[in-house]
N, C-alpha and C positions, 0 to 999 in steps of 0.2 A: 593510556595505551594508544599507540596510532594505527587506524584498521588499514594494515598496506595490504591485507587482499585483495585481487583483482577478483570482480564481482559478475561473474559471467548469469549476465538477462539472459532469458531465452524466453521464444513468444511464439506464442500456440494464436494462428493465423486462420480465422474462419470467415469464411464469405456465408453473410446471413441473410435470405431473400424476403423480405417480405411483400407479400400481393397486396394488391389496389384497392381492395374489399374493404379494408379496414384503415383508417389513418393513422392510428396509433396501435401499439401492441402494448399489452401489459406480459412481459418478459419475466420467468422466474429462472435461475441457474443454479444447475447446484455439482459443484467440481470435486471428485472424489481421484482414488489412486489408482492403483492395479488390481485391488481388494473390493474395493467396492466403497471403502473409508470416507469419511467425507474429509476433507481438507478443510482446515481455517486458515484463515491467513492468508490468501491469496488475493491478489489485486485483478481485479475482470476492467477491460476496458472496452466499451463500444465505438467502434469508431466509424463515420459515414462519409463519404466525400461530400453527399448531400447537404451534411449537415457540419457546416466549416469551423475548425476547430479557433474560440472563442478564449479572451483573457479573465479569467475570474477574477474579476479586478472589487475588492472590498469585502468578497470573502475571506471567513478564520477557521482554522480550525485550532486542535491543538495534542502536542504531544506532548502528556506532562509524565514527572517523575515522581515515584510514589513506591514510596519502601524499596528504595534504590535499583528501581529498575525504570526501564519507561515502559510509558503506557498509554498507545498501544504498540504492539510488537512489529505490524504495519499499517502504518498510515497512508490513503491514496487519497490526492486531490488533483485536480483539476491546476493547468497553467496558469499561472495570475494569481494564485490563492495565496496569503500570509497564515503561518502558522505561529501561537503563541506554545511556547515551553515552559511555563509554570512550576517550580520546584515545590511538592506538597512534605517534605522532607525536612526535616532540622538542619543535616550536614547538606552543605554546599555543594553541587556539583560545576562540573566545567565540560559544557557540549560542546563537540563540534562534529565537523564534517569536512573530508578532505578530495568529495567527490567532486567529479567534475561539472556532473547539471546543477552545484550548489556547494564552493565551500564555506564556510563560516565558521566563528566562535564564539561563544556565551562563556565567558569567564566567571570564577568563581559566584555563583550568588544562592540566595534562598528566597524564595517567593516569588514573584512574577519579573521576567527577565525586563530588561529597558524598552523592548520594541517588539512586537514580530518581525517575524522572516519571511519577506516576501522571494518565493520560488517561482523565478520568471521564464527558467527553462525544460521543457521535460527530461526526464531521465531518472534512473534510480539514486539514492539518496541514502547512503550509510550514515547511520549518527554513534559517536561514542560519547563516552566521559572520562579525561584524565584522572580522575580522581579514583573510580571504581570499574577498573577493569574489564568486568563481567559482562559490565552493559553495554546493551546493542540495541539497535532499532533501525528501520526501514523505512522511508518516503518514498511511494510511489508519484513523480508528478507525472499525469497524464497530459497530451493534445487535445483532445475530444473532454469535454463537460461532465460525460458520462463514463463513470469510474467510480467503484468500489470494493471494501473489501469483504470476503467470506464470513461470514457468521462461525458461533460454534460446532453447525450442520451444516458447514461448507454451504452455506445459499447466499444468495444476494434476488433482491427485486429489485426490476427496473420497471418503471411508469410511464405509460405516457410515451412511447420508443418509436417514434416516427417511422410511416412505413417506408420501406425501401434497402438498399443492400447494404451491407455493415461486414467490418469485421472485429475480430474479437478479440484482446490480446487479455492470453494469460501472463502471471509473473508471481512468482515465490523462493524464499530465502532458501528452500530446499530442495528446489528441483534437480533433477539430474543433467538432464539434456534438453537442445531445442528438439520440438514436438515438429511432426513434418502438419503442411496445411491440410486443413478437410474443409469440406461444403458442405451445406445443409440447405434447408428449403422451408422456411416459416410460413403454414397457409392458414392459421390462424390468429385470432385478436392475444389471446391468451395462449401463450405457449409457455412451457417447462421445458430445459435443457438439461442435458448431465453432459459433463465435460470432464476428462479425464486428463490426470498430471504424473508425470512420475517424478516423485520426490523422494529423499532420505531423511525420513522421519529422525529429528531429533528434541533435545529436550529446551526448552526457550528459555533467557537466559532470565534467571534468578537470586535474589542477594543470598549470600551465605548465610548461616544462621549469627542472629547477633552476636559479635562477643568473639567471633571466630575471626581474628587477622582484620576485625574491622574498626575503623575511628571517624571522629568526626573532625572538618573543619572550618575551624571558627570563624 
């Protein structure tokens, strides 16, 4: 299947101060809904002009496929980062991607692809699979080093957050709309944030049950 949706980002822009007192911050966030919910899934990006955005040049990570889905549902790395696609599955898949900050394709295989995929430009990054419809996945590539994604309790920690002003970008597969900017003011080493998204809760894509319209191939 070819994903021709157009993929509307939207980025929740936060100017983040922090004071001189402290050289680094140890930053915790935790992004919930209108409810109070916590979100997963979500890609946080800190970004500082102070702190110039860098090529992750040798790092991997990886988006593998396993019980015909992938996994994870989003992935955020850093510019410069190669990802490996590893198929933990018998039947063959066929990844690609027809986005614009990355297209590609991994044709039919099972077990570790020929190469990673080095993602040299930022931007979001839709993945499918010819083969099994269903699936979907997400690559957030970031500018800034510092990017990750939410936990099962919508959190992320960041370490070590050098001080000075920052902003923040949200991003997730089900937001609704772009979030207007807000400001905030860090006058602490150790801060907690809560950061609010408005999303349309849906259900993440998973394989049918065996047996049901499915095959494998060889």
């Amino acid at each position: 299947m070819i994903l021709n949706r157009v993929l509307l980002t939207s980025v929740l822009s936060i100017a983040m101060y922090f004071t001189p007192l402290s050289q680094a911050a140890d930053l915790r966030i935790r992004v919930v809904d209108s409810q109070q919910l916590a979100i997963t899934d979500a890609a946080v990006e800190l970004i500082s002009d102070a702190i110039p955005a860098t090529t992750a040049a040798g790092e991997h990570y990886e988006m593998s496929q396993k019980n015909r889905t992938f996994t994870p549902f989003v992935l955020a790395i850093p510019k410069g980062a190669r990802v490996d696609f590893p198929n933990l599955d018998r039947t063959r898949h066929h990844v690609y991607s027809f986005s614009e900050a990355k297209p590609f394709e991994l044709k039919l295989y099972v077990g570790k692809a020929e190469a990673p995929i080095l993602f040299d430009k930022p931007g979001l990054v839709a993945l499918g699979c010819n083969i099994h419809d269903y699936m979907q996945a997400f690559i957030y590539v970031a500018d800034s080093p510092m990017v990750a994604v939410t936990d099962e309790k919508g959190e992320i920690h960041f370490t070590d957050v050098p001080s000075g002003q920052y902003r923040i970008k949200l991003w997730h597969p089900w937001q609704r709309e772009v979030s207007e900017p807000s400001e905030l003011s860090i006058t602490t080493a150790a801060q907690t944030l809560t950061l609010a998204m408005d999303i349309e809760r849906q259900a993440k894509p998973s394989a049918p049950p065996s047996g049901f319209g499915q095959f494998d191939v060889k």
